[in-house]
N, CA and C atoms as an extended XYZ file, in Angstrom:
171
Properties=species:S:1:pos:R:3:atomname:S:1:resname:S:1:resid:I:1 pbc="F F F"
N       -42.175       98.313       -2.872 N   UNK     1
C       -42.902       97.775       -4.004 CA  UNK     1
C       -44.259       98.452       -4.097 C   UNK     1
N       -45.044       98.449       -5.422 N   UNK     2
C       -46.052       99.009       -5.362 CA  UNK     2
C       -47.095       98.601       -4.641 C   UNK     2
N       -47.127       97.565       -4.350 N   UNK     3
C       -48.376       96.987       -3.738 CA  UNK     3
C       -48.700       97.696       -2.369 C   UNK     3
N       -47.419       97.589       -1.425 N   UNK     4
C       -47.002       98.211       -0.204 CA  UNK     4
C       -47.307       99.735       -0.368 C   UNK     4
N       -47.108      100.225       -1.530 N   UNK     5
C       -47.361      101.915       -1.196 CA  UNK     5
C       -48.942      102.014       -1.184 C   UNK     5
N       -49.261      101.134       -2.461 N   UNK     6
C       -50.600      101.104       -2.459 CA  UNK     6
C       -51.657      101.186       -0.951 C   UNK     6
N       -51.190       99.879        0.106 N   UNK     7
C       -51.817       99.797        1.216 CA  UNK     7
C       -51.163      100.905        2.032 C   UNK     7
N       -50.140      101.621        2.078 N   UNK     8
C       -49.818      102.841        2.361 CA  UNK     8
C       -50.921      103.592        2.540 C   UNK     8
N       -51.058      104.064        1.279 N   UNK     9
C       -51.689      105.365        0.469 CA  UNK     9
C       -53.381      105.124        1.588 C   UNK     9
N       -53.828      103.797        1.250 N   UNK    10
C       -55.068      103.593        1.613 CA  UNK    10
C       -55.344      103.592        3.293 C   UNK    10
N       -54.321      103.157        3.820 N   UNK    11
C       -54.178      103.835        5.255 CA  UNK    11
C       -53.765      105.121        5.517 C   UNK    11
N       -53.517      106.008        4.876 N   UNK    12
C       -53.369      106.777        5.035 CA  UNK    12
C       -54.436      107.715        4.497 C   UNK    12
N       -55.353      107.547        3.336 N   UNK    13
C       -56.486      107.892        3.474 CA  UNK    13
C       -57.779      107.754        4.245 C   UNK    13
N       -57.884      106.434        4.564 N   UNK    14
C       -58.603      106.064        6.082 CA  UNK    14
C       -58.564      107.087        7.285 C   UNK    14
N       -57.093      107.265        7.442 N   UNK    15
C       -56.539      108.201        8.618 CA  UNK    15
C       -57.552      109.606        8.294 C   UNK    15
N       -57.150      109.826        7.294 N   UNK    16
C       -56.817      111.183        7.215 CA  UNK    16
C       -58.724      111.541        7.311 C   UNK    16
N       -59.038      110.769        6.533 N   UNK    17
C       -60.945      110.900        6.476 CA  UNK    17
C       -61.389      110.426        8.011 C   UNK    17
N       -60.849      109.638        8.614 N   UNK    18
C       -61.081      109.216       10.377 CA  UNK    18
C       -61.210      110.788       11.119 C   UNK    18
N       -59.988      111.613       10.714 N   UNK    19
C       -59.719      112.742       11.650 CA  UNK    19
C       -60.646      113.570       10.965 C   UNK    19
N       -60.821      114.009        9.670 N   UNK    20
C       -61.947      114.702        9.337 CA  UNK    20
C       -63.150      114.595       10.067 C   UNK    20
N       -63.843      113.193       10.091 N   UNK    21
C       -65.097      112.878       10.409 CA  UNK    21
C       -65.091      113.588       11.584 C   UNK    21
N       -64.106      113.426       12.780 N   UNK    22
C       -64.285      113.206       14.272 CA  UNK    22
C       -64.102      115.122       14.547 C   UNK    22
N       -63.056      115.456       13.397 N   UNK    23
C       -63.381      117.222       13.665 CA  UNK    23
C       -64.772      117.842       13.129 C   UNK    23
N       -65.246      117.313       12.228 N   UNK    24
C       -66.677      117.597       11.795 CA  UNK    24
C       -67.681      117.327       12.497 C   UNK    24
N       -67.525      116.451       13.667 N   UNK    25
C       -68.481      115.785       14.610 CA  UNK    25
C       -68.161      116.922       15.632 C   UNK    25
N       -67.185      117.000       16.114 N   UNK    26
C       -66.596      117.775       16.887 CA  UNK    26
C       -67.293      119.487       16.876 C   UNK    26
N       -67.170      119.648       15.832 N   UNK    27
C       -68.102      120.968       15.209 CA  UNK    27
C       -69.250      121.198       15.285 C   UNK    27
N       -69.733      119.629       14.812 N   UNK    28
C       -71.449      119.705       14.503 CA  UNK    28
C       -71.695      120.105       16.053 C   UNK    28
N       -71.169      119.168       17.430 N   UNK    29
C       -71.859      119.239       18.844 CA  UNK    29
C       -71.472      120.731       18.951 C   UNK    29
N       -70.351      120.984       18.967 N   UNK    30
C       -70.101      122.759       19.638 CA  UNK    30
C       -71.212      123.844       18.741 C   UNK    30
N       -71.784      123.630       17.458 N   UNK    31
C       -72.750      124.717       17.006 CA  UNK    31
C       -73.821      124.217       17.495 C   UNK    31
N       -74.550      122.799       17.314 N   UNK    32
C       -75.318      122.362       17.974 CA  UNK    32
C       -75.569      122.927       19.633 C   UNK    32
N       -74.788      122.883       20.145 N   UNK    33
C       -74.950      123.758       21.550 CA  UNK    33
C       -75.076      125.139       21.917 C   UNK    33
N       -74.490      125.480       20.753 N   UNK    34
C       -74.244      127.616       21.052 CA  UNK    34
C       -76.137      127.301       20.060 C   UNK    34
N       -76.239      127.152       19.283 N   UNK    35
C       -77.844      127.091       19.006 CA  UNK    35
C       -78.556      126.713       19.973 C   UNK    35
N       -78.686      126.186       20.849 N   UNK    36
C       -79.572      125.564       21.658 CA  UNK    36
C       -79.501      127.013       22.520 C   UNK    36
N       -77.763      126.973       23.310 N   UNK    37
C       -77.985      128.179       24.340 CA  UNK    37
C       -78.901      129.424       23.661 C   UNK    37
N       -78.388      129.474       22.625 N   UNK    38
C       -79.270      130.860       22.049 CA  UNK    38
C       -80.651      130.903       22.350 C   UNK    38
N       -81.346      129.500       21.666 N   UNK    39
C       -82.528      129.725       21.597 CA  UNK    39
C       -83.221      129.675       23.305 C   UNK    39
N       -82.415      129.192       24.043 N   UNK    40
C       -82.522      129.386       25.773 CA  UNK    40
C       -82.791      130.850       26.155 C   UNK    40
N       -81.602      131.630       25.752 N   UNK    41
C       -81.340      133.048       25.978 CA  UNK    41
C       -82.619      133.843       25.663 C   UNK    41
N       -83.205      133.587       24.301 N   UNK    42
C       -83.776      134.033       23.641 CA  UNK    42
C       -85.224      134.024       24.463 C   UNK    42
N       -85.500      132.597       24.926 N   UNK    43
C       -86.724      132.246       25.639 CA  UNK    43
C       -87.050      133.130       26.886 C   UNK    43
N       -85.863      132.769       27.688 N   UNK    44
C       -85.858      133.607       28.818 CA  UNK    44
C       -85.843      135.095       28.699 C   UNK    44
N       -85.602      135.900       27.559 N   UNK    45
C       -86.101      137.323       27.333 CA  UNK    45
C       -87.107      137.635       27.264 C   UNK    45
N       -87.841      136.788       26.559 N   UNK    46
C       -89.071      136.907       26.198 CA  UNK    46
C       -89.970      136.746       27.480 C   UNK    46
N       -89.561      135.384       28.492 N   UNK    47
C       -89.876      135.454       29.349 CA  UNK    47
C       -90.030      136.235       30.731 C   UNK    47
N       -88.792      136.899       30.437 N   UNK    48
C       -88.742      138.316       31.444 CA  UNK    48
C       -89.509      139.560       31.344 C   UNK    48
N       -89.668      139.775       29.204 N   UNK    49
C       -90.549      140.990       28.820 CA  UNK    49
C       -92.123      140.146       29.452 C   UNK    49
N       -92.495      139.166       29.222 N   UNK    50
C       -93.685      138.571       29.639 CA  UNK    50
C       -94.211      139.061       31.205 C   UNK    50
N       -93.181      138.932       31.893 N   UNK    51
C       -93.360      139.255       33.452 CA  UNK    51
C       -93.454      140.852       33.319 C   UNK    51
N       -92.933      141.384       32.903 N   UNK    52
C       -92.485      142.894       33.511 CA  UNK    52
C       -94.107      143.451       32.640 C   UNK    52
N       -94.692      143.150       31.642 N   UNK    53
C       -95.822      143.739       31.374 CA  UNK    53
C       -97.091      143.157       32.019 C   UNK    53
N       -96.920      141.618       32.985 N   UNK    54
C       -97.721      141.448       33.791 CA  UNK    54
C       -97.950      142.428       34.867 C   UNK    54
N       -96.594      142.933       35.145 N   UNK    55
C       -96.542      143.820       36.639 CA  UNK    55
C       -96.880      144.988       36.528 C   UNK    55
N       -96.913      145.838       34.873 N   UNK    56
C       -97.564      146.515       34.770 CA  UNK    56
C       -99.069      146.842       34.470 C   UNK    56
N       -99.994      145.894       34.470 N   UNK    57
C      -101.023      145.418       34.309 CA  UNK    57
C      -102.160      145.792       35.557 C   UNK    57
């Protein structure tokens, strides 16, 4: 009956936007982290050129 497909349909859009959210979350932390390492990487270069022109000093 229609009513039944109706609450179908709407659980099944629930679902389907549930798994979206949690892969989009999922995403946001893994770029969220390769950004962070970067800007780590990045620090510590700088921090190494910092030293090596102390020692030439």
């Amino acid at each position: 009956n229609i009513t039944v497909t109706q609450v179908n349909v709407k659980a099944a859009e629930s679902t389907i936007r549930d798994v979206d959210f949690a892969a989009e979350s999922a995403n946001f932390s893994k770029y969220n982290i390769l950004a962070q390492s970067g800007s780590y990487a990045m620090s510590q270069a700088n921090a190494v050129q910092q030293n090596v022109l102390k020692l030439l000093q």
